[in-house]
N, C-alpha and C positions, 0 to 999 in steps of 0.2 A: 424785562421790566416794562409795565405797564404806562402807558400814556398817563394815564393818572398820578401812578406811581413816579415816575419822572416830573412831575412838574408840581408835587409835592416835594421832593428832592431838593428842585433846585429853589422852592421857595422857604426850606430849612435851612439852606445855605446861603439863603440871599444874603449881601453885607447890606441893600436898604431894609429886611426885615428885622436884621438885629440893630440898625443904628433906629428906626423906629419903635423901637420895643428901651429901648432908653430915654426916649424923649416919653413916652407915653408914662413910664416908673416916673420919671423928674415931674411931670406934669400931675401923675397923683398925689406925689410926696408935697409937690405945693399946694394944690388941695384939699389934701389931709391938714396939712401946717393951720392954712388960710380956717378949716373947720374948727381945726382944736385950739390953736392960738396957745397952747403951750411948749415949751422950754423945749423938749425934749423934739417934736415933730419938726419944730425951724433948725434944730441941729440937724437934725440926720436930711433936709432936706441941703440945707449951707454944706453939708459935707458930699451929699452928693453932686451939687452944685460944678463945681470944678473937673469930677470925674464925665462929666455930661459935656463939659465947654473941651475938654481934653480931647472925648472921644471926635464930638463935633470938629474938630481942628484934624483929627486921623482920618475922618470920612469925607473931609476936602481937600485934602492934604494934594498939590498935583503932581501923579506920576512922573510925568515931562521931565523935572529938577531932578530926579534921582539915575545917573549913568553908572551901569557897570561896565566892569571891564573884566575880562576871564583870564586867566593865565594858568598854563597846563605846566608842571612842574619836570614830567618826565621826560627827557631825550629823544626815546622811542620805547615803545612800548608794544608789548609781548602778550596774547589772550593768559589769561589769569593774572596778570599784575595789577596792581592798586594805582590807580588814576589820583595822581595828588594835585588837587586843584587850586588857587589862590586867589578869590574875589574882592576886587577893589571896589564899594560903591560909594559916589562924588558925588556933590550937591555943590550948588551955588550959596545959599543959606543952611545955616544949622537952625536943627529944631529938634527939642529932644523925642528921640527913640526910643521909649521907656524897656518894652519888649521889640526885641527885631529877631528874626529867625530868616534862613535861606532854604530854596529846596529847589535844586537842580538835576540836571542827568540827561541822558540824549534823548531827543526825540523818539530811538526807535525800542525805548528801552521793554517795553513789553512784548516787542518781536523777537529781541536779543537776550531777553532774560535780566539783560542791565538794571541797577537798582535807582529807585531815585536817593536820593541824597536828602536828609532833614536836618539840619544844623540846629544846637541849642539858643533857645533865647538868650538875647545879649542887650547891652543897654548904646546906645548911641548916640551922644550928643554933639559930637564934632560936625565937619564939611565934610570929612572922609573916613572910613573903614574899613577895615582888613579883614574877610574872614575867611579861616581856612577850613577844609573838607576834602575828602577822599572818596571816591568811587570804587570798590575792590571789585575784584575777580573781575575785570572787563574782558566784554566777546571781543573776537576777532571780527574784524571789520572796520568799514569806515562810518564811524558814528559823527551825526550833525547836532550841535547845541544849537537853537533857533533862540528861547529865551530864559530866562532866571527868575524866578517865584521870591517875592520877597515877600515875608510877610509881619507886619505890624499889627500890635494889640495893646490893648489897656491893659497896668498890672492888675486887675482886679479880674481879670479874664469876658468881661460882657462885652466888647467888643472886638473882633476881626477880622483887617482887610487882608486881602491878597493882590499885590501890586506886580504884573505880567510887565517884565521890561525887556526889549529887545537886546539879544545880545548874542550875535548871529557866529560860528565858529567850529571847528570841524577839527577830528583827530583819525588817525589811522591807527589802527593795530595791528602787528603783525602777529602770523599766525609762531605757535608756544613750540621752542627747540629745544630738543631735547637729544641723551648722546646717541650715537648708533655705533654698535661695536658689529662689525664683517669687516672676511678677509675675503681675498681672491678665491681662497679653497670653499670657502661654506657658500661663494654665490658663483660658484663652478667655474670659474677663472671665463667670466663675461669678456672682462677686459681686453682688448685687441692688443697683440705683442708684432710691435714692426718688425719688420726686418730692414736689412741696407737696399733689398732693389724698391721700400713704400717711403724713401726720402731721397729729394732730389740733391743728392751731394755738392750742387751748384750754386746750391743756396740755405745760406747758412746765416747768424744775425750776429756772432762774434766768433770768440775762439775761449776756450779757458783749460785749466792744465786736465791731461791726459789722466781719466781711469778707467781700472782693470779690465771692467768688461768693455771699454769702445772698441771696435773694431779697427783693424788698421784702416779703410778706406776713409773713416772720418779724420785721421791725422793730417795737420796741416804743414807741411814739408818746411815750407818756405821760415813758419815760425818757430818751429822747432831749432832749423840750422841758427836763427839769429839769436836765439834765448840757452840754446846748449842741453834744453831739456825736452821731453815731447811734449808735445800742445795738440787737444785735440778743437774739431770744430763744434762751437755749438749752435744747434738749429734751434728754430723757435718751438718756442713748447707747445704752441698748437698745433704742429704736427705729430706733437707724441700723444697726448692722451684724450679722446673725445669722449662725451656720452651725452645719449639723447634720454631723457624722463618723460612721461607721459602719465598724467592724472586722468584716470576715468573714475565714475560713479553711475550710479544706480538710479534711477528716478526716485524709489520708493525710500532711500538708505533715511537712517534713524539721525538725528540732529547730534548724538555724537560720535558716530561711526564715518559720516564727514566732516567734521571737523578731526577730527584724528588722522583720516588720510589726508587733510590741506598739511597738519602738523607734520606726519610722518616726512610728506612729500618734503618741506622747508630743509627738515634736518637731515634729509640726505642729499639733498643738495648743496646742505653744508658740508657733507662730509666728502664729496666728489672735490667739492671746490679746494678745499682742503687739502684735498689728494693729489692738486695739481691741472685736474681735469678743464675743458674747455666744456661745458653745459650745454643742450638744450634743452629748453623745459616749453611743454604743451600744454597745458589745460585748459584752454578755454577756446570759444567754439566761436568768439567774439574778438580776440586779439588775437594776432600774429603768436608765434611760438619767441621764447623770451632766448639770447642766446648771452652768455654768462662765463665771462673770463676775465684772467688777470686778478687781480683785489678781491680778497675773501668778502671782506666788510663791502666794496661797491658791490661784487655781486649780489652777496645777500639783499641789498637792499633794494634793488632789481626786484629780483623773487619772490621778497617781502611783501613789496608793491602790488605784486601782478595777483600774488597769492592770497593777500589780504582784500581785495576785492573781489575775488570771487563768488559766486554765489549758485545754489543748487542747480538754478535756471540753467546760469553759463557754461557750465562746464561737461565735458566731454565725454562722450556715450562710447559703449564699443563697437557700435557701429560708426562711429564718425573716424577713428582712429586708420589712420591707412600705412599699412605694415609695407619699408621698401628696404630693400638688402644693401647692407653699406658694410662691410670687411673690416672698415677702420675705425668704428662708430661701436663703443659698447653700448647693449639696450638695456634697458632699466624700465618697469612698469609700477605704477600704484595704482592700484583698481579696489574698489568693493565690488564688482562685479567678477564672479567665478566665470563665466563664460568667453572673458580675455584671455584666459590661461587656454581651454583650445584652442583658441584663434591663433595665438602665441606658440602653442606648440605644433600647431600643422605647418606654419610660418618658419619655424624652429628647423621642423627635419625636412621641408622641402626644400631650404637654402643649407643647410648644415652650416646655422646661423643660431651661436647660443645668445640665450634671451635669459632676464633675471626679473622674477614678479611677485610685488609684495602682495598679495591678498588681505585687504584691510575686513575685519569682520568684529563683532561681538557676540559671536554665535559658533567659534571655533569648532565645536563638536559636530556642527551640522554642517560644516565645508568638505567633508568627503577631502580632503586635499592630497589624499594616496593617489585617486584615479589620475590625477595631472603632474603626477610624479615623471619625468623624462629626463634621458643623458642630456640632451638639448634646452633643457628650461630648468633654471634655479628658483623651486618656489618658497615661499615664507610665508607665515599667519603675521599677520599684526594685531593680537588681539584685545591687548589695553595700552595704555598712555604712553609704558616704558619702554621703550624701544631698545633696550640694551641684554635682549633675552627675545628671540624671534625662533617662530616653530618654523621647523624646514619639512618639508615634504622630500622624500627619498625614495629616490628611484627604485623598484623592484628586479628590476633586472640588472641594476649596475650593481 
């Protein structure tokens, strides 16, 4: 747009071009009146009269008196759910509001895809106000509200203000979970199986009754004899089951080919968590690695957190990622990047250290994902939303 053309703009939208363009109509209409001196010109000048003193009272009307207050209706909130919102706007004096309308949304709404928000005109005479409104499909992210558009007009539609009130307030979203169905067979039994000499028998956090498969060494003698029945010992669970995750991407990846790997990533860290698992999760190149146990719902929201703020910039390349051998530790990868999977599989049969990699893509055909097929590496397409239906790549030789 032209310099011209801009400042044409914004003098078609000025509120003093239109509140001057009604004093000028009221000043011909008494003109006209004052020429003709009949019946009919001092009507229509008396009836616009009032519609002039109305607007005049809209176009001084001071910002300052009018406070909103925002209130976010949802819990927590998931990318693609409806933001239901509740705006209270206060005043010290009333004054009627013939027309009022609202128009909010986050600041970063045109970077996020986010909508803004236009509410119907409504009539308001009271001290105070309730209006409600919804935001759909919100991004994942943490979006900031700075301020709230209110906007007042004459019924007759010749006048327009737009009233900018501060109303400063922020929301997270977490990134969209969805289910994931794998067993140990389809993701090549990743999962590390202890044995009795990878716990220290010395130490243990209670006792509870004896089954089939414990070993005798974990039996506890002592309570067994005082109860008449066996007892075995139990250890703490974060010696039985780990796993580490790691999110990489792409520089060039398509805006929802990461978002899909932040989602992928969330919901299978619900489903480890779920599983009993002790977490850690990597992705960012900016915070420490997140580590996630105990409470399904606290971890998640750990995760959530870490996960929801992430951003294309922050997060981890596959050259940042540094591969280190741990026997007791199942690996777990989410990459849009196809060149983790060799790094992963040289990593794979120099340790005889199996590894499991979801391959995030929207280009499935074009992943070649035969060539990275190995005993050592369990791979997967992730190639739309659903996560309950994933392409395995299959080893040619097993």
């Amino acid at each position: 747009m032209t310099p011209l053309h801009t400042f044409f703009h914004r003098l078609t939208h000025s509120v003093w071009l239109h509140y001057g363009t009604v004093l000028f109509v009221l000043g011909l209409m008494f003109a006209f009146a004052l020429a003709q001196g009949s019946f009919i010109s001092w009507f229509l000048f008396y009836v616009f009269l009032p519609i002039a003193l109305y607007i005049t009272l809209l176009m001084f009307y001071p910002r300052q008196l009018i406070h909103p207050v925002r209130t976010f209706q949802n819990q927590q909130l998931h990318a693609g759910d409806t933001l239901k919102i509740d705006l209270i706007l206060s005043r010290t004096h009333a004054f009627p509001f013939i027309l009022l309308s609202v128009t909010d949304g986050p600041d970063d709404s045109e970077e996020s895809g986010s909508v803004k928000v236009h509410t119907s005109a409504s009539f308001w005479s009271g001290k105070s106000v309730t209006v409600h409104y919804a935001i759909p499909e919100i991004r994942r992210g943490a979006h900031r509200f700075s301020t709230v558009q209110v906007n007042i007009e004459d019924p007759l539609g010749f006048f327009k203000r737009k009233l900018i009130l501060p109303c400063p307030q922020s929301v997270l979203v977490f990134p969209k979970i969805s289910q994931i169905r794998l067993n140990d067979r389809r993701m090549g039994n990743v999962d590390p199986r202890f044995t009795s000499q990878d716990i220290d028998l010395s130490q243990f956090s209670g006792i509870r009754a004896y089954q089939p498969n414990d070993r005798i060494s974990w039996l506890d003698w002592k309570s067994t004899a005082r109860s008449g029945r066996l007892v075995s010992k139990q250890f703490d669970r974060d010696l039985e089951r780990h796993a580490s995750i790691v999110l990489v991407v792409k520089d060039h990846d398509s805006g929802p080919v990461f978002e899909r790997s932040i989602s992928f990533t969330a919901s299978f860290v619900k489903m480890l968590l779920s599983a009993g698992y002790t977490v850690r999760l990597a992705c960012s190149n900016r915070q420490a690695p997140a580590y996630l146990r105990g409470d399904v719902k606290k971890g998640m929201q750990e995760a959530g957190r870490l996960l929801a703020g992430l951003t294309r910039q922050d997060a981890l390349r596959t050259e940042d990622v540094q591969l280190a051998v741990n026997s007791k530790v199942a690996g777990f990868a989410v990459s849009t990047d196809p060149a983790l999977a060799a790094a992963l599989i040289e990593f794979a049969r120099a340790k005889k250290q199996r590894q499991a990699l979801f391959l995030v893509t929207d280009r499935p055909g074009d992943a070649d994902i035969g060539r990275f097929a190995s005993p050592y590496l369990s791979l997967f397409v992730v190639a739309h939303d659903h996560f309950d239906s994933l392409i395995q790549a299959r080893d040619k030789n097993g």
